[in-house]
PDB file of N, CA, C and O in Angstrom:
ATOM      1  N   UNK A   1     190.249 100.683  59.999  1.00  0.00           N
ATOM      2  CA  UNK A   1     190.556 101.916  59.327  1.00  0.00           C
ATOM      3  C   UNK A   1     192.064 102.100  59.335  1.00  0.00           C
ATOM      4  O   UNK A   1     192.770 101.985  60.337  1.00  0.00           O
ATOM      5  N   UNK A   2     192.546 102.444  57.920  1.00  0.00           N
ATOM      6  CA  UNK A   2     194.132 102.729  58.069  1.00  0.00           C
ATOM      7  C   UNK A   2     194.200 104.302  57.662  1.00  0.00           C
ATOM      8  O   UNK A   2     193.379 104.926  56.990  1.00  0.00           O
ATOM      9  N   UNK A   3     195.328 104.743  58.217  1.00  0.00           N
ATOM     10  CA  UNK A   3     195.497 105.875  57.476  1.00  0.00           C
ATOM     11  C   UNK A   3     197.271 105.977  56.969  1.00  0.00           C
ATOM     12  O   UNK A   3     198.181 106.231  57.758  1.00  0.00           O
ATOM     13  N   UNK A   4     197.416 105.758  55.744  1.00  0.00           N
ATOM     14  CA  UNK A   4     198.983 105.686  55.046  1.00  0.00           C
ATOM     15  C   UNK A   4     198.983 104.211  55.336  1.00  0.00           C
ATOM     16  O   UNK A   4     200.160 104.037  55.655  1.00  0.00           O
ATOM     17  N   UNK A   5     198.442 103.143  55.415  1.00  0.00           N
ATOM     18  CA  UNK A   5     199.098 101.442  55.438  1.00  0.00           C
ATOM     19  C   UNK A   5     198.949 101.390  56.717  1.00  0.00           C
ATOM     20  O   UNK A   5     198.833 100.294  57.265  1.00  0.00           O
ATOM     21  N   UNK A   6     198.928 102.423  57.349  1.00  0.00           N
ATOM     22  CA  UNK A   6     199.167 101.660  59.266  1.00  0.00           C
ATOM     23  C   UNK A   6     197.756 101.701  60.122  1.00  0.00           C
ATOM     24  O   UNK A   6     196.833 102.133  59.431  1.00  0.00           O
ATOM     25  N   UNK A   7     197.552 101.511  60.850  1.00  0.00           N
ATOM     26  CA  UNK A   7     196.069 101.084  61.632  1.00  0.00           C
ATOM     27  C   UNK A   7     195.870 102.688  62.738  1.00  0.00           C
ATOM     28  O   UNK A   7     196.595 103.056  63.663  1.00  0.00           O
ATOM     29  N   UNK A   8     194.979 103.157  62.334  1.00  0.00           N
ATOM     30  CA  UNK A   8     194.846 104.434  62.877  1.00  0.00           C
ATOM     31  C   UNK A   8     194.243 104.241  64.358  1.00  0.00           C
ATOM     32  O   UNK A   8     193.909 103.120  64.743  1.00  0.00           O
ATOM     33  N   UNK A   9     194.135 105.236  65.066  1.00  0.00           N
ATOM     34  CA  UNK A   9     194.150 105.314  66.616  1.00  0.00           C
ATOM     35  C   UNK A   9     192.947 106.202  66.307  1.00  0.00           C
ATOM     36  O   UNK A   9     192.815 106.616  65.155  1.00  0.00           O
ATOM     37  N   UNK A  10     191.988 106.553  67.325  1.00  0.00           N
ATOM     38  CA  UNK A  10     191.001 107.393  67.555  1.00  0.00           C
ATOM     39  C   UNK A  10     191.019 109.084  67.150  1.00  0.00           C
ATOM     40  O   UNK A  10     190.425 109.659  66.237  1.00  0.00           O
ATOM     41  N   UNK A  11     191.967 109.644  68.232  1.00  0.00           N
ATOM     42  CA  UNK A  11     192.951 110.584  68.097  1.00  0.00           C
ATOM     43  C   UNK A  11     193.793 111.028  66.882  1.00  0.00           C
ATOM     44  O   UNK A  11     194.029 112.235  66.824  1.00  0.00           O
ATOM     45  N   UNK A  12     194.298 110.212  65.870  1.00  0.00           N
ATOM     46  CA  UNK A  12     195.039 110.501  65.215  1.00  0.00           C
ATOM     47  C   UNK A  12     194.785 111.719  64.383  1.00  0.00           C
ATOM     48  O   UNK A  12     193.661 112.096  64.050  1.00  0.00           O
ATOM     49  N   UNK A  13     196.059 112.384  64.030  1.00  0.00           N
ATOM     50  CA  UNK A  13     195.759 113.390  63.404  1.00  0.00           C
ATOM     51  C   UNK A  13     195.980 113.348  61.607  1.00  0.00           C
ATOM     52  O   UNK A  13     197.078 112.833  61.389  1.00  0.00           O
ATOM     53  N   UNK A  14     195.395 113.664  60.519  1.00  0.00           N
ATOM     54  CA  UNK A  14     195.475 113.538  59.291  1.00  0.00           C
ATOM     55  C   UNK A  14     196.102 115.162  58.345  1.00  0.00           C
ATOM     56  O   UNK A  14     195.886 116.227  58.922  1.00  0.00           O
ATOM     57  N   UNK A  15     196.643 115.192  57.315  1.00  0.00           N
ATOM     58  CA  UNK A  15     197.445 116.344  56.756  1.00  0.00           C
ATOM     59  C   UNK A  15     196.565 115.869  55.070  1.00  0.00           C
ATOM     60  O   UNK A  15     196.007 114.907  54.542  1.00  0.00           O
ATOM     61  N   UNK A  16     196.842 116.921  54.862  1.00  0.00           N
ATOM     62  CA  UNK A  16     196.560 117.001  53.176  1.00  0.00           C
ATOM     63  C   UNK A  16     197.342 115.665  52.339  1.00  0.00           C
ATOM     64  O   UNK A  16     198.461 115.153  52.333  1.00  0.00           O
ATOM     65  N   UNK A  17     196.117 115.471  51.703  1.00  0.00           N
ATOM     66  CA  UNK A  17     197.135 114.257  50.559  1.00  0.00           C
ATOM     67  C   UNK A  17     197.174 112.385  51.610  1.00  0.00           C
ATOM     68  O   UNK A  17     197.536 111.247  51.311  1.00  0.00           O
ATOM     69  N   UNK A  18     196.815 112.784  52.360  1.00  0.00           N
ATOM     70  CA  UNK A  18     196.686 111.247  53.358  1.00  0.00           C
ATOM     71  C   UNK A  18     195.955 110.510  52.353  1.00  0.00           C
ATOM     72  O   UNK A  18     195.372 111.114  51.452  1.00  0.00           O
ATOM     73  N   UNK A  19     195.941 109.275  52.437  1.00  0.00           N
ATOM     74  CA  UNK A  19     195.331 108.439  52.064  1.00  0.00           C
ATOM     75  C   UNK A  19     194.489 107.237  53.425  1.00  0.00           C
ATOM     76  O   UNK A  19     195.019 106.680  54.386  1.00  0.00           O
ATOM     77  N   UNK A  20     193.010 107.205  52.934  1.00  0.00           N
ATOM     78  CA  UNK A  20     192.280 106.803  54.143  1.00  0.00           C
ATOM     79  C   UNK A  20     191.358 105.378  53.607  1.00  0.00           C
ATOM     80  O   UNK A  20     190.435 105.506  52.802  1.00  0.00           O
ATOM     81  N   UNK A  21     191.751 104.065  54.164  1.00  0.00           N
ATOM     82  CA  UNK A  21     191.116 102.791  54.212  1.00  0.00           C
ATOM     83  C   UNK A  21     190.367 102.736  55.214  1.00  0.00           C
ATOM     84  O   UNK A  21     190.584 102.915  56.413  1.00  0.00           O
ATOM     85  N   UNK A  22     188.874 102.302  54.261  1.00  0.00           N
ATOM     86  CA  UNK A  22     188.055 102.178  55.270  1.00  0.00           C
ATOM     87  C   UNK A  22     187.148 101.094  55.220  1.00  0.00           C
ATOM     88  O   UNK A  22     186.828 101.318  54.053  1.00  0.00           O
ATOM     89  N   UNK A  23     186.554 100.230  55.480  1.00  0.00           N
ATOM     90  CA  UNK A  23     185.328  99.142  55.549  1.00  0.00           C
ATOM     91  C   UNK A  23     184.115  99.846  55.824  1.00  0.00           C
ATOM     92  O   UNK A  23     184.105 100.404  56.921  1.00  0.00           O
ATOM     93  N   UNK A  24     182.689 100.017  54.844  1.00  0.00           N
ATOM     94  CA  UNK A  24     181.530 100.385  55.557  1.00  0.00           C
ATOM     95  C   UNK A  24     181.012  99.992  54.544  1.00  0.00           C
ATOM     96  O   UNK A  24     181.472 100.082  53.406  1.00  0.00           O
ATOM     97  N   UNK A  25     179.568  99.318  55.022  1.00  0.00           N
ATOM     98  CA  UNK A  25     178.965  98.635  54.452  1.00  0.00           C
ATOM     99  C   UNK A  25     179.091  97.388  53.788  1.00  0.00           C
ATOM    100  O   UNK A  25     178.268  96.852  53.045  1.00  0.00           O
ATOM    101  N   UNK A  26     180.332  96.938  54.172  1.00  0.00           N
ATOM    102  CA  UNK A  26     180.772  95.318  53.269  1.00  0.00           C
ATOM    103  C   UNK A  26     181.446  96.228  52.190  1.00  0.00           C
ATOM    104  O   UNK A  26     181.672  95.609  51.150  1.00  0.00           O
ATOM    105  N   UNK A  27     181.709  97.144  52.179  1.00  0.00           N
ATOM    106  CA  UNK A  27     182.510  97.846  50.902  1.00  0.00           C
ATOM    107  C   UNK A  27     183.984  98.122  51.285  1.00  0.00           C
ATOM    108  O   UNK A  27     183.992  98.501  52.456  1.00  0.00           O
ATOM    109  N   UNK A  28     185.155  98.088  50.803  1.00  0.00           N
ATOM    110  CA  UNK A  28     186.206  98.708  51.300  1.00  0.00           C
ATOM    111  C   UNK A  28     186.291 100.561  50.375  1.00  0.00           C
ATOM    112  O   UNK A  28     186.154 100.776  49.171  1.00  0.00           O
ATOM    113  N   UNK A  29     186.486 101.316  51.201  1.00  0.00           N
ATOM    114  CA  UNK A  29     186.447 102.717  51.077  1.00  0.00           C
ATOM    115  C   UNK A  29     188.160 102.815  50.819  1.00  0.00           C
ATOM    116  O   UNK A  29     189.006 102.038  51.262  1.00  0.00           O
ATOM    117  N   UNK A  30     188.434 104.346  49.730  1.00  0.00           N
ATOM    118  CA  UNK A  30     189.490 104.799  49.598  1.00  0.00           C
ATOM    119  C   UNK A  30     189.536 106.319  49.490  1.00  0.00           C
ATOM    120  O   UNK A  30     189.435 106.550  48.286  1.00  0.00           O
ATOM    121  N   UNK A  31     189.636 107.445  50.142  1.00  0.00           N
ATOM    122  CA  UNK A  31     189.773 108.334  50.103  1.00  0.00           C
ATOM    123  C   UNK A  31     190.685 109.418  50.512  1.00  0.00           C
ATOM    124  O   UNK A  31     190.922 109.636  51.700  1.00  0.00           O
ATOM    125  N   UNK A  32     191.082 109.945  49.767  1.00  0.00           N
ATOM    126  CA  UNK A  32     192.636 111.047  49.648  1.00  0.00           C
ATOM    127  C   UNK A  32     191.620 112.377  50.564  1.00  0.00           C
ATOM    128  O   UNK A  32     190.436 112.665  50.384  1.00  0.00           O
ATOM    129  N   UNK A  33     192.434 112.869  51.369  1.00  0.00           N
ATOM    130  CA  UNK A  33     192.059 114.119  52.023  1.00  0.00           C
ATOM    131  C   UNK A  33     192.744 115.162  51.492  1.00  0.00           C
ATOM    132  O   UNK A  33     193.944 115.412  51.606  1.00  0.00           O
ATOM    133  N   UNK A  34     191.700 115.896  50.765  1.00  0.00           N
ATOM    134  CA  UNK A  34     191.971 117.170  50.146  1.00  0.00           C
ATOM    135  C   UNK A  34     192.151 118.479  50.622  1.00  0.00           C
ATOM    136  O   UNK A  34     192.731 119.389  50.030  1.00  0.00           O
ATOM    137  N   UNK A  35     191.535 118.524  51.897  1.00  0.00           N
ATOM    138  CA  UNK A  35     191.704 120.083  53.012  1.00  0.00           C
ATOM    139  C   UNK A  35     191.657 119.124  54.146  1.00  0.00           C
ATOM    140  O   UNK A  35     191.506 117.904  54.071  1.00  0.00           O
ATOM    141  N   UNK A  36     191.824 119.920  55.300  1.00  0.00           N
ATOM    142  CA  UNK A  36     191.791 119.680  56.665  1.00  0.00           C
ATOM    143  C   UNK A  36     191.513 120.889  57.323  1.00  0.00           C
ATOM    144  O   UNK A  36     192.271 121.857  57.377  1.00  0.00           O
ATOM    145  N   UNK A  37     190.247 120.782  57.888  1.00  0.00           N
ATOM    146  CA  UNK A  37     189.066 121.438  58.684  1.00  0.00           C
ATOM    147  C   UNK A  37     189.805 121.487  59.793  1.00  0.00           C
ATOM    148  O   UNK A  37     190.253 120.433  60.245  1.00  0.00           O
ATOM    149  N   UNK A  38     190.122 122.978  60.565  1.00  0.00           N
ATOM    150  CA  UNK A  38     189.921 123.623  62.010  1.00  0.00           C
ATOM    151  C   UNK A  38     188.703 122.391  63.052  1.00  0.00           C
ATOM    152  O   UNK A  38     188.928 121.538  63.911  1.00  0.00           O
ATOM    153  N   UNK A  39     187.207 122.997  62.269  1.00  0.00           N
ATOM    154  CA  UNK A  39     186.245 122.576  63.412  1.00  0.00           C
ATOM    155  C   UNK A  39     185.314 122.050  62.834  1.00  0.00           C
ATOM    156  O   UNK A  39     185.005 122.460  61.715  1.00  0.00           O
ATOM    157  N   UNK A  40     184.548 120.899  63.497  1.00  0.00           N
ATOM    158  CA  UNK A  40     183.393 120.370  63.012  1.00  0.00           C
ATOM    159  C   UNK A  40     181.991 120.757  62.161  1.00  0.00           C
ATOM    160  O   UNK A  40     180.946 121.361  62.404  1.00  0.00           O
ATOM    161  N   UNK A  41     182.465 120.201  61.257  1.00  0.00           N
ATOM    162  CA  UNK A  41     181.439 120.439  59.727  1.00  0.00           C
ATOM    163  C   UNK A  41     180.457 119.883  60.117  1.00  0.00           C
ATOM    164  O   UNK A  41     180.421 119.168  61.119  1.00  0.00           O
ATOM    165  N   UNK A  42     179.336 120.182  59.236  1.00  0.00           N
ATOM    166  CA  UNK A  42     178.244 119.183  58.546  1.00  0.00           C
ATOM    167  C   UNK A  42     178.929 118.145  57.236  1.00  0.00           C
ATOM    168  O   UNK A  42     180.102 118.213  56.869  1.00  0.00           O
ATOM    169  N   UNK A  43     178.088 117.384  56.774  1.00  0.00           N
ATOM    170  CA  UNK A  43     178.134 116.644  56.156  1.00  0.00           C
ATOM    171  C   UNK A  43     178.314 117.093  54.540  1.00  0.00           C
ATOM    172  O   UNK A  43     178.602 116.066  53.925  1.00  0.00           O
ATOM    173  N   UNK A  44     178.261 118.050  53.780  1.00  0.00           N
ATOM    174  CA  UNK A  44     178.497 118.731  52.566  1.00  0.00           C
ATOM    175  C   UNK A  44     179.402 119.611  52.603  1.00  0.00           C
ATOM    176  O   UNK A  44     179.754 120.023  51.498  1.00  0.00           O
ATOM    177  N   UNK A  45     179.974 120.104  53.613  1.00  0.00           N
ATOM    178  CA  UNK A  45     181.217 120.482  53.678  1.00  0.00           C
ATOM    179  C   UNK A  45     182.562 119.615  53.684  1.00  0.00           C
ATOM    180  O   UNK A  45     183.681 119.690  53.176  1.00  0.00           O
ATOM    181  N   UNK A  46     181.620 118.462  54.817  1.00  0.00           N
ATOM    182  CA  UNK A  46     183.090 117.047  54.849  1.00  0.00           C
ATOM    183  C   UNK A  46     183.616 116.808  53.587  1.00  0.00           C
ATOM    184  O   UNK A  46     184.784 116.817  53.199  1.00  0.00           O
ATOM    185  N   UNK A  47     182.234 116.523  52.820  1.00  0.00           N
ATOM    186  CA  UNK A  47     182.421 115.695  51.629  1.00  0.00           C
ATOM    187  C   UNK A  47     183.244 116.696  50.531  1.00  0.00           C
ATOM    188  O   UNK A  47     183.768 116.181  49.544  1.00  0.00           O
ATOM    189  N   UNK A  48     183.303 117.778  50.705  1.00  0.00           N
ATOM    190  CA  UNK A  48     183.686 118.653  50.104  1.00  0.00           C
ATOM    191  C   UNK A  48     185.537 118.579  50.123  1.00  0.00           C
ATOM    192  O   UNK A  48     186.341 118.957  49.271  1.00  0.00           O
ATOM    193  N   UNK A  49     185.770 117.872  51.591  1.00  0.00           N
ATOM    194  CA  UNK A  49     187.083 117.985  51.450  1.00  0.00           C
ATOM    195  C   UNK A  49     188.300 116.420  51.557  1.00  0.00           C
ATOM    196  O   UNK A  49     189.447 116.317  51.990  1.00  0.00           O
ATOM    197  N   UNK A  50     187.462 115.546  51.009  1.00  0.00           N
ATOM    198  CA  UNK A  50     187.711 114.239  50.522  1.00  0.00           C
ATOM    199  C   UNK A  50     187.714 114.209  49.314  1.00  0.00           C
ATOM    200  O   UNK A  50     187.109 115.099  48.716  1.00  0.00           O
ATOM    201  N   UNK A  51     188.520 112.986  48.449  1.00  0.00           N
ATOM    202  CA  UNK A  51     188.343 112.614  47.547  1.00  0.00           C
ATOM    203  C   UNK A  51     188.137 111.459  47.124  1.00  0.00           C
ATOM    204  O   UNK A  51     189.200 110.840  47.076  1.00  0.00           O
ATOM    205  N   UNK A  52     186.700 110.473  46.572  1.00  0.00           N
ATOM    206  CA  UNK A  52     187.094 109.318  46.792  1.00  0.00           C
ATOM    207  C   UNK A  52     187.443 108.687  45.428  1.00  0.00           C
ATOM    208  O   UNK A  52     186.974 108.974  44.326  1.00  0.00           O
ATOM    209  N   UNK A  53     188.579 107.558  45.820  1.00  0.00           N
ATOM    210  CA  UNK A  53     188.883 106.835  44.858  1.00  0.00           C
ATOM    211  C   UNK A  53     188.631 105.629  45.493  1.00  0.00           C
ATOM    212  O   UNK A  53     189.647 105.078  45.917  1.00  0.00           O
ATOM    213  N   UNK A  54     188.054 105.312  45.599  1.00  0.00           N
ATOM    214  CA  UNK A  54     186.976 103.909  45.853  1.00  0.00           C
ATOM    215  C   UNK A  54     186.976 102.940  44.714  1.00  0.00           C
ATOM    216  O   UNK A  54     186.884 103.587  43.670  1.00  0.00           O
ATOM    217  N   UNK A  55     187.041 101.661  44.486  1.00  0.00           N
ATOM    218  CA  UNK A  55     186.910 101.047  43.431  1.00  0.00           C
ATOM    219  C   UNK A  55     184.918 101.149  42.760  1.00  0.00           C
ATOM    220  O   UNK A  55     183.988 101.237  43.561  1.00  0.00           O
ATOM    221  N   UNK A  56     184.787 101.122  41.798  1.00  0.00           N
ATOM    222  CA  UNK A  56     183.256 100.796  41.839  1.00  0.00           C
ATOM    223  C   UNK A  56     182.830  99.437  41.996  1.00  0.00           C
ATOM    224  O   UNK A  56     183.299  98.375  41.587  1.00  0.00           O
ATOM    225  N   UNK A  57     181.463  99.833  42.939  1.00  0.00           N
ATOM    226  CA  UNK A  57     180.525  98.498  43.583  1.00  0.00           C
ATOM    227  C   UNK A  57     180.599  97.565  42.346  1.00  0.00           C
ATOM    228  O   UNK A  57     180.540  97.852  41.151  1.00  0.00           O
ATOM    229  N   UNK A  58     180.734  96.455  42.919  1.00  0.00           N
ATOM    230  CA  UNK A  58     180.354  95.380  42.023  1.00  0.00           C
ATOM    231  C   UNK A  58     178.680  95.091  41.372  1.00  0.00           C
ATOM    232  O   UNK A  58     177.715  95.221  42.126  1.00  0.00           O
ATOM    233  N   UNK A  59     178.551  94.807  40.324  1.00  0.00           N
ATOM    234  CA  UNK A  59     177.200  94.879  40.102  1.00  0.00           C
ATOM    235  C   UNK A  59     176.332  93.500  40.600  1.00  0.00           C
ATOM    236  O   UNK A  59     176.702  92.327  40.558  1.00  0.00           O
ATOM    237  N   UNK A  60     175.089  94.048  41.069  1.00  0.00           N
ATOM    238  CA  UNK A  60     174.136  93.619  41.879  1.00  0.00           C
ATOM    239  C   UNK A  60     173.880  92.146  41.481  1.00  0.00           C
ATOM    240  O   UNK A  60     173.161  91.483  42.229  1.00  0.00           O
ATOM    241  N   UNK A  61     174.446  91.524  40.278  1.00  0.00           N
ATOM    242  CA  UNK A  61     174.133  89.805  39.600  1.00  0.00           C
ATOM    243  C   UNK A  61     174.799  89.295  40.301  1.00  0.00           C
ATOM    244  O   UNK A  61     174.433  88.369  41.025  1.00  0.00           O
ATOM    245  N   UNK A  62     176.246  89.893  40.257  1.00  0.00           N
ATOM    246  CA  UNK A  62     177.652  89.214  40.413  1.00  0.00           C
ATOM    247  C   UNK A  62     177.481  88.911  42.374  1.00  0.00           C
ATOM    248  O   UNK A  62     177.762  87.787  42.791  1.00  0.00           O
ATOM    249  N   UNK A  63     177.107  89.797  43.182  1.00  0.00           N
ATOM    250  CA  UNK A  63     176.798  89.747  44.533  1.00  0.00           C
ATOM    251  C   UNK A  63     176.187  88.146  44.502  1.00  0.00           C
ATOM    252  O   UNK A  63     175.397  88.125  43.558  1.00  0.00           O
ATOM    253  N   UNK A  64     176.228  86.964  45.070  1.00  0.00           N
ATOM    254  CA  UNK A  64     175.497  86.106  45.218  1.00  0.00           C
ATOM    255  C   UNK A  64     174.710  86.115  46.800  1.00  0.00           C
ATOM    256  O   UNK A  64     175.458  86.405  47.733  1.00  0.00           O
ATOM    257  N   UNK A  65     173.497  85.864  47.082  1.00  0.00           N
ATOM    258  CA  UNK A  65     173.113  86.305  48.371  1.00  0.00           C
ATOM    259  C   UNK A  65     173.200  84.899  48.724  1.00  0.00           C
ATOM    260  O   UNK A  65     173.059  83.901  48.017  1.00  0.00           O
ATOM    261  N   UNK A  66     173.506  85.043  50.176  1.00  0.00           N
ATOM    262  CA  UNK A  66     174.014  83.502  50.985  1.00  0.00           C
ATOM    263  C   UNK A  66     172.306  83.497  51.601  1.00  0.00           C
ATOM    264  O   UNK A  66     171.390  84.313  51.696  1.00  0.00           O
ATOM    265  N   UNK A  67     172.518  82.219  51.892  1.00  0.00           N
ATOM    266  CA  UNK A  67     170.990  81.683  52.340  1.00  0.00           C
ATOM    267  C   UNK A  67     170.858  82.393  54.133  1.00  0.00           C
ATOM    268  O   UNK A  67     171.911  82.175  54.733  1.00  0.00           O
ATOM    269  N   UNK A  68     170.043  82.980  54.809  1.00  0.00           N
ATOM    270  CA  UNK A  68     169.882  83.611  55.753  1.00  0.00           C
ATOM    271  C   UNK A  68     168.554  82.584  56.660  1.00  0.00           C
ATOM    272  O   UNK A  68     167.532  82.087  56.186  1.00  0.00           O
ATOM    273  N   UNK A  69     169.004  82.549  57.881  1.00  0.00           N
ATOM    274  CA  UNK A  69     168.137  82.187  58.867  1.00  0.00           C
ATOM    275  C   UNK A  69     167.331  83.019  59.713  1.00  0.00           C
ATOM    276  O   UNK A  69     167.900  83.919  60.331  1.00  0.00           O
ATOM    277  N   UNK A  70     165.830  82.821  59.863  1.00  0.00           N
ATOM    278  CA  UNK A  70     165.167  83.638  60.396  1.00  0.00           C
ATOM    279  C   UNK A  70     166.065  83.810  61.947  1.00  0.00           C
ATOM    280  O   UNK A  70     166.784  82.958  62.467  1.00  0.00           O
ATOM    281  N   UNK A  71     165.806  84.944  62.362  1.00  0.00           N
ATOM    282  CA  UNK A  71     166.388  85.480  63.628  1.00  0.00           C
ATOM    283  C   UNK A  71     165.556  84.938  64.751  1.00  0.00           C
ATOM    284  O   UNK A  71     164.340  85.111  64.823  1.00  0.00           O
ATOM    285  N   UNK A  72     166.375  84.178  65.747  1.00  0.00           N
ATOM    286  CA  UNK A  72     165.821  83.651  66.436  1.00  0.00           C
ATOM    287  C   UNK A  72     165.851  82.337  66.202  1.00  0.00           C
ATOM    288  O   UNK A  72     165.605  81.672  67.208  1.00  0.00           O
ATOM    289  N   UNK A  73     166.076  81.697  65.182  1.00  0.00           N
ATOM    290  CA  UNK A  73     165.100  80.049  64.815  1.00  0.00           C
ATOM    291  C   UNK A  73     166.247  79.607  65.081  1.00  0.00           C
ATOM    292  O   UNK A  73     166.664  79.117  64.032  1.00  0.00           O
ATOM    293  N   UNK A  74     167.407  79.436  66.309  1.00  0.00           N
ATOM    294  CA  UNK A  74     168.154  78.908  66.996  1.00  0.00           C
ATOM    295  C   UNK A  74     169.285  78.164  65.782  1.00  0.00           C
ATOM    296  O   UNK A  74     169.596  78.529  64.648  1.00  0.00           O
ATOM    297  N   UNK A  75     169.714  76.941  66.641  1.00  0.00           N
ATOM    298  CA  UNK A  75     170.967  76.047  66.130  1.00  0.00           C
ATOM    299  C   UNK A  75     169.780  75.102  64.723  1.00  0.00           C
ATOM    300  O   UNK A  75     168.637  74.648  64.691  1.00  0.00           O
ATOM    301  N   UNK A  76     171.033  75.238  63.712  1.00  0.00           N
ATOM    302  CA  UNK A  76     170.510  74.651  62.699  1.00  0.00           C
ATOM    303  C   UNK A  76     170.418  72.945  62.704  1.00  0.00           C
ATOM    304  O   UNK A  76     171.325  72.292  63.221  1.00  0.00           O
ATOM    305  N   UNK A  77     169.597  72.488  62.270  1.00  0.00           N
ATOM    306  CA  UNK A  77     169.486  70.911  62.511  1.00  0.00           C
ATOM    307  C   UNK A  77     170.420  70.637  61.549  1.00  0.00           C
ATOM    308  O   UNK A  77     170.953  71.507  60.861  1.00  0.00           O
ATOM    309  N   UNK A  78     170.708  69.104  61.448  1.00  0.00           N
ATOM    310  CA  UNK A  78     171.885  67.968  60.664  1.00  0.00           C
ATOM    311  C   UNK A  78     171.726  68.421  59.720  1.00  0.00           C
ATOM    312  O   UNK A  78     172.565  69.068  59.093  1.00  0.00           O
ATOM    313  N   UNK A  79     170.391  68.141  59.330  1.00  0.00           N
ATOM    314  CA  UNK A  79     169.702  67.893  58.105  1.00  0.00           C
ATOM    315  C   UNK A  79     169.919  69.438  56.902  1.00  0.00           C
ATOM    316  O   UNK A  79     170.196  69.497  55.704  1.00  0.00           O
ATOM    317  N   UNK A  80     169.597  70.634  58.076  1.00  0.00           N
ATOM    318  CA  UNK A  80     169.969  72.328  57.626  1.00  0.00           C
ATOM    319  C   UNK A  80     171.248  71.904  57.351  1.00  0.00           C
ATOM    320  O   UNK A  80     171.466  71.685  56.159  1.00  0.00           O
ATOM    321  N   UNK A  81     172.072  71.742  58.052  1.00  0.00           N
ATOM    322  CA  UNK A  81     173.647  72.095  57.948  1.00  0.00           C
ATOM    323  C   UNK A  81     174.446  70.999  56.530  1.00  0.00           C
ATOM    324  O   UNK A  81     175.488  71.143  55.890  1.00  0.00           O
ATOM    325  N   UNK A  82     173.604  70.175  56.504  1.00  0.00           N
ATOM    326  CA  UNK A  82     173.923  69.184  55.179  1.00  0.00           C
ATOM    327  C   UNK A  82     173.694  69.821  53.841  1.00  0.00           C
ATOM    328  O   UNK A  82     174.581  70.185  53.068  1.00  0.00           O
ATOM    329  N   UNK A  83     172.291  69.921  53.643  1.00  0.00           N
ATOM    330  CA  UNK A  83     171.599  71.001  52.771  1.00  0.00           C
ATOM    331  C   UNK A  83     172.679  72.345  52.690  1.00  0.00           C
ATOM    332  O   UNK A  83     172.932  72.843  51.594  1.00  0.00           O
ATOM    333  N   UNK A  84     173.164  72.770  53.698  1.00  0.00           N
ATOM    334  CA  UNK A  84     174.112  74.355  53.257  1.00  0.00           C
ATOM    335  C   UNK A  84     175.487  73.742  52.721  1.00  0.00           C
ATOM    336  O   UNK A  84     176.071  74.112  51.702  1.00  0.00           O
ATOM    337  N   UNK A  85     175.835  72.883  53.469  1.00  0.00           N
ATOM    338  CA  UNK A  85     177.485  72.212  52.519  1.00  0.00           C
ATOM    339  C   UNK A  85     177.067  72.069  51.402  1.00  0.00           C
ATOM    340  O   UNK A  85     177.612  72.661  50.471  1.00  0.00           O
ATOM    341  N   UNK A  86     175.885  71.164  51.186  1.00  0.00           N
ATOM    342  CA  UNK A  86     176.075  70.663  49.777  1.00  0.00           C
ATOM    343  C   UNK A  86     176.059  72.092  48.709  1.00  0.00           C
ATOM    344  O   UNK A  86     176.708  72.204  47.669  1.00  0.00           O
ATOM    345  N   UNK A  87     175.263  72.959  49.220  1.00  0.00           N
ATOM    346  CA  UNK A  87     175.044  73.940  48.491  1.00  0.00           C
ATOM    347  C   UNK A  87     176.084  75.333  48.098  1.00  0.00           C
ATOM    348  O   UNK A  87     175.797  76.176  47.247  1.00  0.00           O
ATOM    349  N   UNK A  88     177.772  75.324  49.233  1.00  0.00           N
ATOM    350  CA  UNK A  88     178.471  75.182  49.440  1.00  0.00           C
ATOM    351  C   UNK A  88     179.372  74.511  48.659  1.00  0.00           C
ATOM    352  O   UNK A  88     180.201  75.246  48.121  1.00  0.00           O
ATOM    353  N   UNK A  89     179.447  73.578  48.476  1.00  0.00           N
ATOM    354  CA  UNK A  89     180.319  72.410  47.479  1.00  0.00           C
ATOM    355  C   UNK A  89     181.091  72.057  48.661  1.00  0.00           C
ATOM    356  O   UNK A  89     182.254  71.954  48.271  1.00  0.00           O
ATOM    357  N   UNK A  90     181.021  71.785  50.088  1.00  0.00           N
ATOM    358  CA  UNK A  90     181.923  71.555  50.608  1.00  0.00           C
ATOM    359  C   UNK A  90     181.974  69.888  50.672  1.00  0.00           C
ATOM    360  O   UNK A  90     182.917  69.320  51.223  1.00  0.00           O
TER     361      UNK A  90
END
């Protein structure tokens, strides 16, 4: 998380007009802070005082899904790990 280009601290404090980088969900987040809250909101008030300029999600074709291993089914054999380069182009 940055806040203005620099790497924010826990603590840090934010002012009107900040600009806020964020990672969630495999997405990178961009949002300008429009008010700054005294005391802890709910969630429709927060949103109330952000603005996001976020790029839009890429569409769902363009995502290619990488091949996934059942959880658990340990170290991949030769034979797995050949099969993923090639598929890979490596």
């Amino acid at each position: 998380m940055k806040v203005n280009g620099t790497p924010a601290k826990p603590a840090q404090h934010v002012a009107i007009g900040d600009e806020i980088r964020l990672r969630v969900g495999g997405r990178d987040r961009i949002v300008e802070v429009a008010r700054v809250v005294a005391k802890r909101v709910g969630p429709a008030v927060a949103a109330e005082c952000l603005i996001d300029r976020s790029p839009p999600p890429p569409p769902k074709e363009v995502v290619a899904a990488l091949p996934l291993r059942d959880r658990g089914a340990g170290r991949p054999t030769k034979r797995e790990r050949r099969d993923t380069d090639r598929l890979r182009g490596r």
